[in-house]
Backbone atoms as SQL, in Angstrom:
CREATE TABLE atoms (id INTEGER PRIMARY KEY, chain TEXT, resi INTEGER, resn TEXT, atom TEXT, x REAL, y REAL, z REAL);
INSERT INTO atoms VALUES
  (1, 'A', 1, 'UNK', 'N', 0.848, -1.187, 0.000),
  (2, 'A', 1, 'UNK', 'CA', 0.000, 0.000, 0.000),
  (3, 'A', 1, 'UNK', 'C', 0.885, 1.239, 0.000),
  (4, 'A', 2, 'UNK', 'N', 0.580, 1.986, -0.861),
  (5, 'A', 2, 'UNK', 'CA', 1.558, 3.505, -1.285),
  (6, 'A', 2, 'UNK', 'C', 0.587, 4.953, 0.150),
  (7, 'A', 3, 'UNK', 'N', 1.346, 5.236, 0.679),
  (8, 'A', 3, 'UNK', 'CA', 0.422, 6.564, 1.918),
  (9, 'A', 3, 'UNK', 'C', 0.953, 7.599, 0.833),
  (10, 'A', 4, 'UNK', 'N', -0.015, 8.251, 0.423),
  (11, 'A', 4, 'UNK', 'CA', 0.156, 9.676, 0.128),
  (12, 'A', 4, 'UNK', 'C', -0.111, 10.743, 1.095),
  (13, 'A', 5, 'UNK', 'N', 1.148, 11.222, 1.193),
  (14, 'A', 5, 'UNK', 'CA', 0.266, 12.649, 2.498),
  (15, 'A', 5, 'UNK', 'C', -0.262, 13.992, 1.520),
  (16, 'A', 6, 'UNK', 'N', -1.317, 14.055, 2.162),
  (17, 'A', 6, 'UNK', 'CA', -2.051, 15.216, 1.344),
  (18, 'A', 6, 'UNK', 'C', -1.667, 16.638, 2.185),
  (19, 'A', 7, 'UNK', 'N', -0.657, 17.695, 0.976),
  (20, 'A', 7, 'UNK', 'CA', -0.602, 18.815, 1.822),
  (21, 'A', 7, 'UNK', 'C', -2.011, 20.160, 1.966),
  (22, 'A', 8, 'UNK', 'N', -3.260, 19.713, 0.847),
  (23, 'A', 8, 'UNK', 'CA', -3.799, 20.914, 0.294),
  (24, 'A', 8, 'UNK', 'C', -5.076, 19.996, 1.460),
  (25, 'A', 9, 'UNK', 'N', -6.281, 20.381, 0.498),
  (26, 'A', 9, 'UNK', 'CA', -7.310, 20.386, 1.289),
  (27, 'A', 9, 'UNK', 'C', -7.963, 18.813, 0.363),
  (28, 'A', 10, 'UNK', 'N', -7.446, 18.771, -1.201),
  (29, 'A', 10, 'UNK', 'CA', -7.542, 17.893, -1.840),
  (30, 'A', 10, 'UNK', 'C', -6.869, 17.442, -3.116),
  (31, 'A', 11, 'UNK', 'N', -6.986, 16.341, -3.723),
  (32, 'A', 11, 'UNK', 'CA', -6.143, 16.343, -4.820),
  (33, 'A', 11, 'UNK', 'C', -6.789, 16.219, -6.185),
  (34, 'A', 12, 'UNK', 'N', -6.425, 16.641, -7.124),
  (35, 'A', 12, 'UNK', 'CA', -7.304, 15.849, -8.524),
  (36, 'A', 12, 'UNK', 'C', -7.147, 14.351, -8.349),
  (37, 'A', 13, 'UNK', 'N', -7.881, 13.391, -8.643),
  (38, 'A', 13, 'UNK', 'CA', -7.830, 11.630, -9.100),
  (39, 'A', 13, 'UNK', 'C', -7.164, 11.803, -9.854),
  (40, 'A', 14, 'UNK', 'N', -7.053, 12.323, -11.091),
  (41, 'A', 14, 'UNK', 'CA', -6.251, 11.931, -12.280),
  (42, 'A', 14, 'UNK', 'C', -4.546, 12.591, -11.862),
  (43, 'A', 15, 'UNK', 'N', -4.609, 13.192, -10.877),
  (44, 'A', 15, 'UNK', 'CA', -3.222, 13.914, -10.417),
  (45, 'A', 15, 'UNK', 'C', -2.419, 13.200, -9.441),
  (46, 'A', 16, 'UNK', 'N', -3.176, 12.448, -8.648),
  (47, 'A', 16, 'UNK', 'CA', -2.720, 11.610, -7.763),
  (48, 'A', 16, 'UNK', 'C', -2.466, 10.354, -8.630),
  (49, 'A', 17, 'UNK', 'N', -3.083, 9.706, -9.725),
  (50, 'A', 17, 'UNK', 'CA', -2.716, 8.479, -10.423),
  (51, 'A', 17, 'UNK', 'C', -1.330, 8.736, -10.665),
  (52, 'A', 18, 'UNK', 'N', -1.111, 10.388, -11.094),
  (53, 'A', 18, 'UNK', 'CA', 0.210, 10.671, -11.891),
  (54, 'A', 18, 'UNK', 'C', 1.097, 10.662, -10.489),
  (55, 'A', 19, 'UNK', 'N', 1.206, 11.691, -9.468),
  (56, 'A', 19, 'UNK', 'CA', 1.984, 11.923, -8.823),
  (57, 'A', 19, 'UNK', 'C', 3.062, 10.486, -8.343),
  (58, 'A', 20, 'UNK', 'N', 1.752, 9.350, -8.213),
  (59, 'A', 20, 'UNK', 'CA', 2.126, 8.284, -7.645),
  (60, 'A', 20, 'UNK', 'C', 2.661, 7.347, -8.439),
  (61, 'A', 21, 'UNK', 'N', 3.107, 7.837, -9.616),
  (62, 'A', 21, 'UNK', 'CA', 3.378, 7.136, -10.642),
  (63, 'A', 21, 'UNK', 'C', 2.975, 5.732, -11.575),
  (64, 'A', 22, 'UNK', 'N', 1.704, 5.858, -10.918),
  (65, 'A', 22, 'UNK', 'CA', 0.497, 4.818, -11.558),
  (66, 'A', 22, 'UNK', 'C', 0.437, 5.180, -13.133),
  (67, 'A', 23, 'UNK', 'N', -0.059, 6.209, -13.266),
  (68, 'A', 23, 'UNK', 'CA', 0.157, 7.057, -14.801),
  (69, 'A', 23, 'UNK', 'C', 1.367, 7.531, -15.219),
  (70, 'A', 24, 'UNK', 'N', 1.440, 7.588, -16.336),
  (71, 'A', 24, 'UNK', 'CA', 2.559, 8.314, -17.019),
  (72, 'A', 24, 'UNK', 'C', 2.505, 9.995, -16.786),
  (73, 'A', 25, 'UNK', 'N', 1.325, 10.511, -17.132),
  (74, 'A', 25, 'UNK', 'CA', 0.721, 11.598, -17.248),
  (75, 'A', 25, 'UNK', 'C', -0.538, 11.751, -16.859),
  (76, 'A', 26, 'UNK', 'N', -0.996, 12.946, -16.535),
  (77, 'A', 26, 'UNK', 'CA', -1.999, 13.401, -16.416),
  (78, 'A', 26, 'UNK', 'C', -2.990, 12.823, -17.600),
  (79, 'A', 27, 'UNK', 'N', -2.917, 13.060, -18.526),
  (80, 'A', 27, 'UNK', 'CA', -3.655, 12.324, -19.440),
  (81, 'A', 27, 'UNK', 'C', -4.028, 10.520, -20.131),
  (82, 'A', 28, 'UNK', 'N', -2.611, 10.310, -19.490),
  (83, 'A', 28, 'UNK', 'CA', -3.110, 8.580, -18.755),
  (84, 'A', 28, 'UNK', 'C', -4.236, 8.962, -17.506),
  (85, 'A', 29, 'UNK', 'N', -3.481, 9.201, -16.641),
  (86, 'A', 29, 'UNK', 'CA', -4.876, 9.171, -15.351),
  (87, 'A', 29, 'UNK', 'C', -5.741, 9.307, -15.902),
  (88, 'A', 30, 'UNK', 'N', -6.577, 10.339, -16.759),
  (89, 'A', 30, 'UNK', 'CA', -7.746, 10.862, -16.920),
  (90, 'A', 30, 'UNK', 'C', -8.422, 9.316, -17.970),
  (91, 'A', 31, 'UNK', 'N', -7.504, 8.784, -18.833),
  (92, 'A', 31, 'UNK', 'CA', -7.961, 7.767, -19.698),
  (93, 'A', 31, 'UNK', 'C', -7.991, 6.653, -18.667),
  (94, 'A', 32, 'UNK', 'N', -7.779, 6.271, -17.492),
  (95, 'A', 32, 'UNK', 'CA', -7.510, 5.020, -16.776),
  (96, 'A', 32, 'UNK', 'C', -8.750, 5.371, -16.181),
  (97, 'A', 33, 'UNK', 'N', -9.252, 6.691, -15.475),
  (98, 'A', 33, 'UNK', 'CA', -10.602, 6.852, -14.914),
  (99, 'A', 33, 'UNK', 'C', -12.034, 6.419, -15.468),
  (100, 'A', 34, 'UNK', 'N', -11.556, 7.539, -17.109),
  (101, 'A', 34, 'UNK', 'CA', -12.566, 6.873, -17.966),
  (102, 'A', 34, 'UNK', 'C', -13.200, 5.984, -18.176),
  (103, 'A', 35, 'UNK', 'N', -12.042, 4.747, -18.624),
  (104, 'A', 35, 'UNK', 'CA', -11.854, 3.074, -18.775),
  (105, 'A', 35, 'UNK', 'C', -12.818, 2.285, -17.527),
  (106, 'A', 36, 'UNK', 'N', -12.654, 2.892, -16.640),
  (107, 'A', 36, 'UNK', 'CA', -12.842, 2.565, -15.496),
  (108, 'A', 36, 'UNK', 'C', -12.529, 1.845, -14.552),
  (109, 'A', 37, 'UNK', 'N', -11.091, 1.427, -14.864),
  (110, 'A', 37, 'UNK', 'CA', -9.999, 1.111, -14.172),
  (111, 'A', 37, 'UNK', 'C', -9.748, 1.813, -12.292),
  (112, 'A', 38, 'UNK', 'N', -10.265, 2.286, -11.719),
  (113, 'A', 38, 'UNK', 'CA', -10.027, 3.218, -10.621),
  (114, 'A', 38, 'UNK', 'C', -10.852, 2.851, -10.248),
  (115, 'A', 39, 'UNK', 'N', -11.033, 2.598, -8.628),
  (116, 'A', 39, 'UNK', 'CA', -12.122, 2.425, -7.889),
  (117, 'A', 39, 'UNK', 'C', -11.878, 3.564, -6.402),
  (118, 'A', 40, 'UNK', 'N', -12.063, 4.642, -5.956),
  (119, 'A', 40, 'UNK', 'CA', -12.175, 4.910, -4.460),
  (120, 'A', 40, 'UNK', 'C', -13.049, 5.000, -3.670),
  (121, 'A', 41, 'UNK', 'N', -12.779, 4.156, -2.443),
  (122, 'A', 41, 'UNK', 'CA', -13.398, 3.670, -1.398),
  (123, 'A', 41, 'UNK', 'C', -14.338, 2.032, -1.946),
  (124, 'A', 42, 'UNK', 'N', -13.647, 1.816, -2.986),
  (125, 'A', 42, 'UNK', 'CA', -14.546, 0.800, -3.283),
  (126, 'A', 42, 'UNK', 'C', -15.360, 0.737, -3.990),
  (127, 'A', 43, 'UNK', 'N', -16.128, 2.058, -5.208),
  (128, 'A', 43, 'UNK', 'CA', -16.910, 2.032, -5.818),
  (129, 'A', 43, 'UNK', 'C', -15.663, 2.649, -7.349),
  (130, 'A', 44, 'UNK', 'N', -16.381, 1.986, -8.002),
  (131, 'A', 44, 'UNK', 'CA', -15.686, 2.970, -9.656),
  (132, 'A', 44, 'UNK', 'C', -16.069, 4.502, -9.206),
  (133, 'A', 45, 'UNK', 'N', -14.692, 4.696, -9.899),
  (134, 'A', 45, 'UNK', 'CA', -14.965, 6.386, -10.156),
  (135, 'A', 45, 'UNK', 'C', -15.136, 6.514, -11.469),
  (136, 'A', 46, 'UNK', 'N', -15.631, 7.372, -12.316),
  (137, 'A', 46, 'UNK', 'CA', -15.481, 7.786, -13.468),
  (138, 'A', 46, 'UNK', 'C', -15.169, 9.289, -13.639),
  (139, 'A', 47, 'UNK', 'N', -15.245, 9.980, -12.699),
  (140, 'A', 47, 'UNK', 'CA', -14.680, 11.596, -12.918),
  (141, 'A', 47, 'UNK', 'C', -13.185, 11.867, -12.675),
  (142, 'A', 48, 'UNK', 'N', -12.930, 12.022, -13.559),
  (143, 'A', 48, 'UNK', 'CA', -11.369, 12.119, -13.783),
  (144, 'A', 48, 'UNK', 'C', -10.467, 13.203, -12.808),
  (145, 'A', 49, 'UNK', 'N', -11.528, 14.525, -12.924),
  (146, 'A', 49, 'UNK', 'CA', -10.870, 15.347, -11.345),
  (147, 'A', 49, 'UNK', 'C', -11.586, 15.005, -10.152),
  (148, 'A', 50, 'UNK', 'N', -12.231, 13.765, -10.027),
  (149, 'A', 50, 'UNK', 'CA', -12.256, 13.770, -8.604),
  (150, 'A', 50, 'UNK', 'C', -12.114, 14.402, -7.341),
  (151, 'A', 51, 'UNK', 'N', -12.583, 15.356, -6.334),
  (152, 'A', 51, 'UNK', 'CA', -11.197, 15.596, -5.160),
  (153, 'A', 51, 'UNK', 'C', -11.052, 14.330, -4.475),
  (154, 'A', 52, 'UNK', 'N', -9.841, 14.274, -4.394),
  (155, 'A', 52, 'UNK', 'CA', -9.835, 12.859, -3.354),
  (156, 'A', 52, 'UNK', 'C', -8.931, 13.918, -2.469),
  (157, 'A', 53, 'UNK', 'N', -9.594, 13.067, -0.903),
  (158, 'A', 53, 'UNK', 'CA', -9.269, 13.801, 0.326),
  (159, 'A', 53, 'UNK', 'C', -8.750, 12.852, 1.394),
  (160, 'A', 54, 'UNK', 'N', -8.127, 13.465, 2.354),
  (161, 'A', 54, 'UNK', 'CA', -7.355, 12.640, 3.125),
  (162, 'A', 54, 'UNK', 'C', -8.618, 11.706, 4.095),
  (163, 'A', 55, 'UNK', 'N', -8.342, 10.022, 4.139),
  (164, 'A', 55, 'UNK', 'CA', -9.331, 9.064, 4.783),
  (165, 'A', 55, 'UNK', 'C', -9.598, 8.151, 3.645),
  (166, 'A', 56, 'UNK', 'N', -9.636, 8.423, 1.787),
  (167, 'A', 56, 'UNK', 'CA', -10.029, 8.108, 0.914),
  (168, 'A', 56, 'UNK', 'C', -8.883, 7.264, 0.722),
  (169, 'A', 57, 'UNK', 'N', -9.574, 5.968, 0.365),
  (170, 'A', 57, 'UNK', 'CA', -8.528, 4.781, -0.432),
  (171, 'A', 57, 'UNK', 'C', -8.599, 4.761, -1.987),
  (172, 'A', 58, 'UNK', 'N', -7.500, 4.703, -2.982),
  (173, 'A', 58, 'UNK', 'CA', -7.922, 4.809, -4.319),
  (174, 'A', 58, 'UNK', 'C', -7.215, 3.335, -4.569),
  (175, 'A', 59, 'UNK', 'N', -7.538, 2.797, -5.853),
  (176, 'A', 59, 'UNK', 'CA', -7.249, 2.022, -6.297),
  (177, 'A', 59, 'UNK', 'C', -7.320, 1.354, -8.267),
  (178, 'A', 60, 'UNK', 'N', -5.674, 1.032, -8.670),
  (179, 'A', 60, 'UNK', 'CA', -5.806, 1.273, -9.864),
  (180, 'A', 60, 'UNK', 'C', -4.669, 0.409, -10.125),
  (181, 'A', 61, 'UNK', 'N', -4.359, -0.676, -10.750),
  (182, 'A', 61, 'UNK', 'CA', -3.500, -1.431, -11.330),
  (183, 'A', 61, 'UNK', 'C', -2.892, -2.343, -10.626),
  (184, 'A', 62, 'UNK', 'N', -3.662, -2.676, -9.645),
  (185, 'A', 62, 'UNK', 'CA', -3.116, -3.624, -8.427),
  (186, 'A', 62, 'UNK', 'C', -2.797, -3.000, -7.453),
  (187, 'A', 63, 'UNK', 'N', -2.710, -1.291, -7.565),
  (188, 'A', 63, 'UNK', 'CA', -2.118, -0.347, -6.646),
  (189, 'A', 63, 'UNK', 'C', -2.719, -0.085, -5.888),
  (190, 'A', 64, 'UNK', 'N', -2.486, 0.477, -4.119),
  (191, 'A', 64, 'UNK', 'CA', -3.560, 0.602, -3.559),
  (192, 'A', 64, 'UNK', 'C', -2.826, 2.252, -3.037),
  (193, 'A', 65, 'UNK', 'N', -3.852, 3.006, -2.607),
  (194, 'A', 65, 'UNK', 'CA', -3.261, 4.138, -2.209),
  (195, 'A', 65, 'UNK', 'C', -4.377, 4.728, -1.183),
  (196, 'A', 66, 'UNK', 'N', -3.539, 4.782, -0.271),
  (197, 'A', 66, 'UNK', 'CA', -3.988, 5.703, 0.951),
  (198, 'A', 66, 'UNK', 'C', -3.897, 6.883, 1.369),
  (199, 'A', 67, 'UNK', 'N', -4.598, 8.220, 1.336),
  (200, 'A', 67, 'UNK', 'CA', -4.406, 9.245, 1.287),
  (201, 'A', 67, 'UNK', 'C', -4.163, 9.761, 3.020),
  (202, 'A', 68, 'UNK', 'N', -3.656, 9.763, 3.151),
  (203, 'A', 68, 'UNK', 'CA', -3.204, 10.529, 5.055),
  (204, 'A', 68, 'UNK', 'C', -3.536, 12.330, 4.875),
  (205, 'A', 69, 'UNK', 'N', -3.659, 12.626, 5.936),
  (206, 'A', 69, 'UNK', 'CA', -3.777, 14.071, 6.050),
  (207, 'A', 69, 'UNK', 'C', -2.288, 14.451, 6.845),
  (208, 'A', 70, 'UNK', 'N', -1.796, 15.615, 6.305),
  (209, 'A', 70, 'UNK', 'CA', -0.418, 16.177, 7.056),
  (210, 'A', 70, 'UNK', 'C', -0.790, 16.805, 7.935),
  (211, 'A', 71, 'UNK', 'N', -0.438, 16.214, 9.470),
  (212, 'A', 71, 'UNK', 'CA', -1.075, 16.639, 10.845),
  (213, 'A', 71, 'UNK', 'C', -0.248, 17.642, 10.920),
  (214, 'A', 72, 'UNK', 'N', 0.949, 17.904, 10.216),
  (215, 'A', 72, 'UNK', 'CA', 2.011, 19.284, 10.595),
  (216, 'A', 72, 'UNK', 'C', 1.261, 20.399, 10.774),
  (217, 'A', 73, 'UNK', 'N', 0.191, 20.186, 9.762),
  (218, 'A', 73, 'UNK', 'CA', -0.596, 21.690, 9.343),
  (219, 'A', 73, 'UNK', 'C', -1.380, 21.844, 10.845),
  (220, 'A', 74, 'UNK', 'N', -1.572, 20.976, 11.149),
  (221, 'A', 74, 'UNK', 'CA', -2.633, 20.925, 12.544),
  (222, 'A', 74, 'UNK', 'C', -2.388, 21.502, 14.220);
């Protein structure tokens, strides 16, 4: 399982596929959402900017990703 710490309030789906290097690009992510390859929390997503927020599990190519919140800010 990959922890992403989230510094903002949220992330794009198709930005987090990329950041985490699931996608090549931003424009992979957005075609892997489409496809419907991505599931968070367990249901398909199909919206490519998504916000995904810290508590949210995503999932995409066997990958699993856990979004954490950065308690620094707190």
């Amino acid at each position: 399982m990959i922890a992403f710490i989230l510094n903002t309030d949220y992330i794009a789906l198709c930005d987090l596929l990329k950041v985490e290097g699931i996608a090549e690009s931003g424009g992979q992510g957005k075609a892997m959402v489409a496809e419907g390859m991505v599931t968070v929390d367990g249901e398909t997503e199909l919206r490519k900017t998504a916000k995904i927020r810290a508590g949210q599990i995503v999932e995409c190519m066997g990958q699993t990703i856990k979004v954490l919140a950065n308690n620094a800010d707190q």
